[in-house]
N, C-alpha and C positions, 0 to 999 in steps of 0.2 A: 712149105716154108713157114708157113704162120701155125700150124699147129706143132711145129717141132719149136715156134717163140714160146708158143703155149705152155708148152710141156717143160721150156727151160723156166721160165716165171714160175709156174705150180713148183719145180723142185725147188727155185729159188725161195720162195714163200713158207715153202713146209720146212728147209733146214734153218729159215729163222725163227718160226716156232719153235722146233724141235731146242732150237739153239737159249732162248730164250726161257722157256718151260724148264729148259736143265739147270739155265743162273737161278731162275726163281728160285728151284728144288731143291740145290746149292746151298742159298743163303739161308732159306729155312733149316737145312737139317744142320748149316754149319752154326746158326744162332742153338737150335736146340741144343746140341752137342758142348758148347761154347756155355751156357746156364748151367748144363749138368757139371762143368768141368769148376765152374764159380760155387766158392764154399761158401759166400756171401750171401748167397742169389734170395735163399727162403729167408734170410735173416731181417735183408734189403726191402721184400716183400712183406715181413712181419712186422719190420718196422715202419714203415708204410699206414698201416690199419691200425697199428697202435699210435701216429701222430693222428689220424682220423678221429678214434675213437677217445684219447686224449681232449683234443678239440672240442667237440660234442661235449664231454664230458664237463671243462672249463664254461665252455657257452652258458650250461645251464643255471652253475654256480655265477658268476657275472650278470646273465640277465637277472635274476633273482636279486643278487646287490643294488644293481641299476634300477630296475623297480622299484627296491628300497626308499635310496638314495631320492628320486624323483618323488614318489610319496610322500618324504620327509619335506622337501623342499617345498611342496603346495602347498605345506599347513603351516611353516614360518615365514618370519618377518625376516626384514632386511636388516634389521640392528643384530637376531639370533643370527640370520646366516653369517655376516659379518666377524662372529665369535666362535664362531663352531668350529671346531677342532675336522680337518679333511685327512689327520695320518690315516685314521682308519678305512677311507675308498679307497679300493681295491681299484688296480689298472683295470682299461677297458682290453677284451680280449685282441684287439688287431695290435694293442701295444704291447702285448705279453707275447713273447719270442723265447722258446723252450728246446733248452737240446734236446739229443736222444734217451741221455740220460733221465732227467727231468720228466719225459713224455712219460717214461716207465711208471715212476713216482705218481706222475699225474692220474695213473689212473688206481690209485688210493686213495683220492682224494674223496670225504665226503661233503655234501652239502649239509648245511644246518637243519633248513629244510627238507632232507629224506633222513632224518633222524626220529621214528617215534617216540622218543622214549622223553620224560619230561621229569624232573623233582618232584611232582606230584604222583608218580607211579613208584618211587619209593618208598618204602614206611619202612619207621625205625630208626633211622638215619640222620633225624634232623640236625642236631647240634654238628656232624659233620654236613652236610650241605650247608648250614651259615659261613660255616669257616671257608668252606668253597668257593662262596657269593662274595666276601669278603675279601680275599687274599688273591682270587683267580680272575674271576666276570668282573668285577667291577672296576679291577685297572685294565685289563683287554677293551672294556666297551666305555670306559670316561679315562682315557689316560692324557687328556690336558688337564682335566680335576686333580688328577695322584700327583703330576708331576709340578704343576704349580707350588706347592707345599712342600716335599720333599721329591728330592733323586730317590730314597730308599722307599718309597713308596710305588712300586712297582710291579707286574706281576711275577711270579718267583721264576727261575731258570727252568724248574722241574717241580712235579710232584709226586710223590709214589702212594698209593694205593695198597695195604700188605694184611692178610688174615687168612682163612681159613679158606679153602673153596663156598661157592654158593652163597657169600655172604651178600655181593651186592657191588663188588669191585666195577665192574665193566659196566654194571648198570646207569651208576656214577659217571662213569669216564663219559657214555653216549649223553644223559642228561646233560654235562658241562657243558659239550661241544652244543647241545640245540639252546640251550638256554642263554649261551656268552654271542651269539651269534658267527663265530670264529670256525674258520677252514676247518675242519677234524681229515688229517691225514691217519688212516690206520692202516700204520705199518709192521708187515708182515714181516717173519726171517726171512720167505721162500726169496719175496720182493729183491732185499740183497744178498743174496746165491747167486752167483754165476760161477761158469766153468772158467773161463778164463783170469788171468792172474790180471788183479790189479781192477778188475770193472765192481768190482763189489765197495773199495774204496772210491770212484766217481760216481755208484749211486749212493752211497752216506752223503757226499760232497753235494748228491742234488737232491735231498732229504732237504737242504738246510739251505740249499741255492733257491729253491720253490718256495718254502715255507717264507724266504724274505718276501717273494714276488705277490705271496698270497694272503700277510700277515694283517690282522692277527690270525695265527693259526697256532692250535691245536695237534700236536704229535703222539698219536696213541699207541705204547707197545705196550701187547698184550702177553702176559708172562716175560717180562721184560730179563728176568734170570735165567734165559735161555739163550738171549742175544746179549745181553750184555753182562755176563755171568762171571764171575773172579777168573782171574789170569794168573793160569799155572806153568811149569815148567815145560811139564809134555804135551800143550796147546798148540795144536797147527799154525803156525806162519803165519796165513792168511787171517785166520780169525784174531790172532790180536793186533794184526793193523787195520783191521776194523773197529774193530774197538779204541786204539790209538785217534783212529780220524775221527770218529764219531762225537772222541772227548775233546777235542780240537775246532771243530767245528761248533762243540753245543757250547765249551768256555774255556776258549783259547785266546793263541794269536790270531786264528782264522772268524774268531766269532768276529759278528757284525755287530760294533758299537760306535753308532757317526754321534757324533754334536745335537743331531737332533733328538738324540735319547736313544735307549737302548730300544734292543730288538724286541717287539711282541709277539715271539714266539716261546711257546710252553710245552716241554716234555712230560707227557703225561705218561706215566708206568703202572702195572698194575701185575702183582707178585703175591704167592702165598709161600713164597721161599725167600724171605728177604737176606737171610746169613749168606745164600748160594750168589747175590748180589757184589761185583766186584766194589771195595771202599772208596775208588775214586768214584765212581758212579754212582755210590750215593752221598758224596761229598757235594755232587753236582743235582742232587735232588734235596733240597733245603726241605721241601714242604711233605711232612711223611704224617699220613692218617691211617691207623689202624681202624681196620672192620673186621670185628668179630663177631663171632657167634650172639644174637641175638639175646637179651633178655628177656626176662617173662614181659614187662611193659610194650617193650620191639615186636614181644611175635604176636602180642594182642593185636597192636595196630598192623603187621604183615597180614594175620588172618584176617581181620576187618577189609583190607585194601585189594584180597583178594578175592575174596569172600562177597564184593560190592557190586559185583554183577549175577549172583547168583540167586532161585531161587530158594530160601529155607524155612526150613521149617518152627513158627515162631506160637506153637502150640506149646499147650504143658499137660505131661503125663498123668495118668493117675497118682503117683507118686510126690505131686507136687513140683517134681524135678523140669526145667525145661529141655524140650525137643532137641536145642541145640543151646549148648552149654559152653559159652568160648572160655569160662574162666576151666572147664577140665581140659577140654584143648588144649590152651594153653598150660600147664601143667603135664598133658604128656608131651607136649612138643618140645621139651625140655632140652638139651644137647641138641638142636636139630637146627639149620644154619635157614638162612629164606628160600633157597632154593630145594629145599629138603619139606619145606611146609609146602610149597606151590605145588609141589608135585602131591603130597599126601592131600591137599585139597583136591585136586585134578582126579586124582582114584577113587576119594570118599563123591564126588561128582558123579559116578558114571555107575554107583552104587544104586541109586533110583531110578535113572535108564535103564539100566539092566533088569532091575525087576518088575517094570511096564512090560520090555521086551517078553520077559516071560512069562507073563500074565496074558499078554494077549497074542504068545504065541497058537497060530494054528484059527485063529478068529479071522474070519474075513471082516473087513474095515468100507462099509460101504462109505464113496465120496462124499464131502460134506459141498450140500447144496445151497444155494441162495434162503433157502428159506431158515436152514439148519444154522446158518449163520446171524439169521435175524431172530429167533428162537435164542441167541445165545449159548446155541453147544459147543462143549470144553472142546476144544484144539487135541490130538495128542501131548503138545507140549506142556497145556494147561492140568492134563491129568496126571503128569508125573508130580508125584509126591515132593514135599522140600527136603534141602537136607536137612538129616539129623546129626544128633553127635555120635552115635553108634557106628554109622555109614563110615568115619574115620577109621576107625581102632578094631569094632568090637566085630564088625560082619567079614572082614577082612583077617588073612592073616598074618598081614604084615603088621611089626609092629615098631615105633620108632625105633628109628637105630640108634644102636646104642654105641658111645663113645669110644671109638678106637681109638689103638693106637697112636694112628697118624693123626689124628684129629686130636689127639692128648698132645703130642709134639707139633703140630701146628700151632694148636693155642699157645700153649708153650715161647714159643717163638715171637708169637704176637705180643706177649705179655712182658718178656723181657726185652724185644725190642724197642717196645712204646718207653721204656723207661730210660731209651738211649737217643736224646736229641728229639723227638718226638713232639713235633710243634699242634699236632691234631688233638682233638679234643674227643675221640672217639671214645667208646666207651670202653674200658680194662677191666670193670668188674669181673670177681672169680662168679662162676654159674653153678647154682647147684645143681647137677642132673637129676631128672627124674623125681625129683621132692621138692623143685623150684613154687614157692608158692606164688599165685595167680596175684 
């Protein structure tokens, strides 16, 4: 009697095992099954890691201001803080609450501080960076100064940026953004692309919904006549109600203008196609600075600035001639834009390495010892030769490029542009190629 209890209890026990192992087994395969079936599932999880990394993102930028801000404050008085203008603190991040949208945008966002590039790393450019400091930075970072005096002293809706390739356009854009201290949001087309109808206009919408929350800021499209490019007949649907909200939002009924003064946010553009530029869009960029192809003056000081960490060679020939000659440089770098010199400095560089390399190919290099170094023995690096002015041009057989076409029709463009509304001060001179004197 008691082991036939036995044997009823054991089956009783094992069919609720069995019973129970099978719900388990169930809800697992019927959850798996149930994720594959949800079109959302990866989107939900994508979105996810991008508020994560949004977050993070934002933290850095805020502690960084915070920092600031408390900095500032140890070293003034109570009558300065009393007067000091607070538009420009930036929310703390537990009070910034960002849709989905927005998270997207957010993570465009750069800090001032992971910008290396500064107005001191440009040359040639001066008279446009005044006008920069002048019309840009200096209402974004003193705007109770500009607005005391006038409303129309403000910074401009938009800038554009328009010349040749390789002049220096983007170089620009990064310097403003570290120099003004201001958000630099750089935005991409890819950013607003999407597949579905209608989400590419709620990320324009959170372009300019973030850009309030994080202002002053900075709006950088690069090649801007690709995104916001003239509006033709056989134009997709989508793309020109993109375009519609973008100009709606940057100066519309939708832009943001309270009592307290207008919005400090700045559409910064930067184009070597300005005609391919739709006219309301640049009706809505007041402030246009041409950069063009360098003159002989500009590429002296480009070579100099680039030239300022290298070693060269500051011998003179039997000929009387110097080793390195920046007034014939300059003179073949004639038609040749800044990014066209960096790179021919970068080749005429590797001109002296290359012929150590082969000089002491096949030489064994015994290590240099404690003693060897108190002796004073040359370094490899100390024994490569400086540069010359040959190392450019003459050993080489590349030779500047020479004026094309498109580079005729770009100028082109820049020159009769600047003479249309053209408030910069850039420089329009015609270039003589190739017989430009020094």
């Amino acid at each position: 009697m008691a082991s036939s209890d036995n044997r009823h209890w054991a089956h009783l026990i094992q069919e609720v095992i069995i019973g129970a192992g099978t719900l388990i087994s169930c809800f697992y395969i019927a959850r798996q099954l149930l994720s594959r079936l949800d079109p959302d599932a990866g989107a939900k999880a994508e979105s996810q890691k991008k508020a994560l990394a949004a977050s993070a993102r934002l933290q850095s930028i805020f502690g960084g201001n915070q920092k600031q801000i408390e900095d500032n404050d140890a070293y003034s008085s109570d009558e300065e803080d009393e007067g000091r203008d607070r538009s420009g603190v930036r929310p703390e991040k537990e009070d910034l609450v960002l849709n989905s949208y927005e998270q997207t945008i957010a993570m465009e966002v750069v800090s001032p501080e992971e910008i290396p590039v500064t107005f001191n790393d440009i040359g040639g450019l001066d008279s446009i960076i005044d006008d920069l400091r002048e019309s840009i930075i200096y209402p974004l970072t003193h705007p109770h100064l500009y607005s005391a005096h006038s409303s129309l002293l403000s910074a401009p809706s938009g800038v554009l940026l328009y010349g040749p390739p390789g002049c220096g356009k983007t170089m620009l854009a990064k310097a403003l953004a570290r120099e003004s201290g201001a958000c630099f949001i750089n935005l991409h087309i890819s950013t607003l692309t999407e597949k579905w109808y209608g989400d590419s206009n709620k990320l324009v919408a959170a372009v300019f919904s973030l850009a309030r929350k994080l202002q002053p800021t900075i709006v950088f499209i690069d090649e801007i006549d690709a995104v916001l490019g003239q509006r033709r007949s056989g134009e997709h649907e989508a793309s020109g109600m993109v375009k519609a909200e973008f100009m709606t939002h940057w100066d519309g009924l939708a832009s943001s203008t309270t009592k307290a003064g207008a919005q400090r946010i700045c559409i910064l553009g930067a184009t070597n196609r300005i005609q391919d530029i739709d006219e309301a869009i640049l009706r809505r960029l007041p402030k246009k600075f041409p950069v063009n192809l360098p003159t002989a003056k500009q590429r002296r000081q480009i070579f100099e600035l680039t030239l300022k960490d290298t070693r060269l060679d500051q011998s003179t020939l039997p000929d009387g001639k110097k080793a390195l000659d920046l007034n014939m440089l300059v003179r073949l770098s004639a038609g040749m834009s800044g990014s066209d010199i960096k790179e021919a400095c970068r080749d005429a560089a590797m001109v002296p390495v290359r012929e150590y390399i082969k000089s002491t190919r096949g030489q064994e290099r015994k290590p240099r010892d404690r003693r060897d170094r108190q002796r004073g023995a040359a370094t490899p690096a100390e024994e490569v030769r400086g540069l010359q002015t040959d190392d450019f041009f003459g050993r080489r057989s590349a030779a500047p490029p020479a004026r094309t076409e498109s580079s005729r029709a770009s100028s082109k463009t820049v020159e009769d542009s600047s003479e249309v509304g053209s408030t910069g001060s850039g420089s329009t001179e015609e270039v003589e190629y190739f017989d430009d004197p020094a």
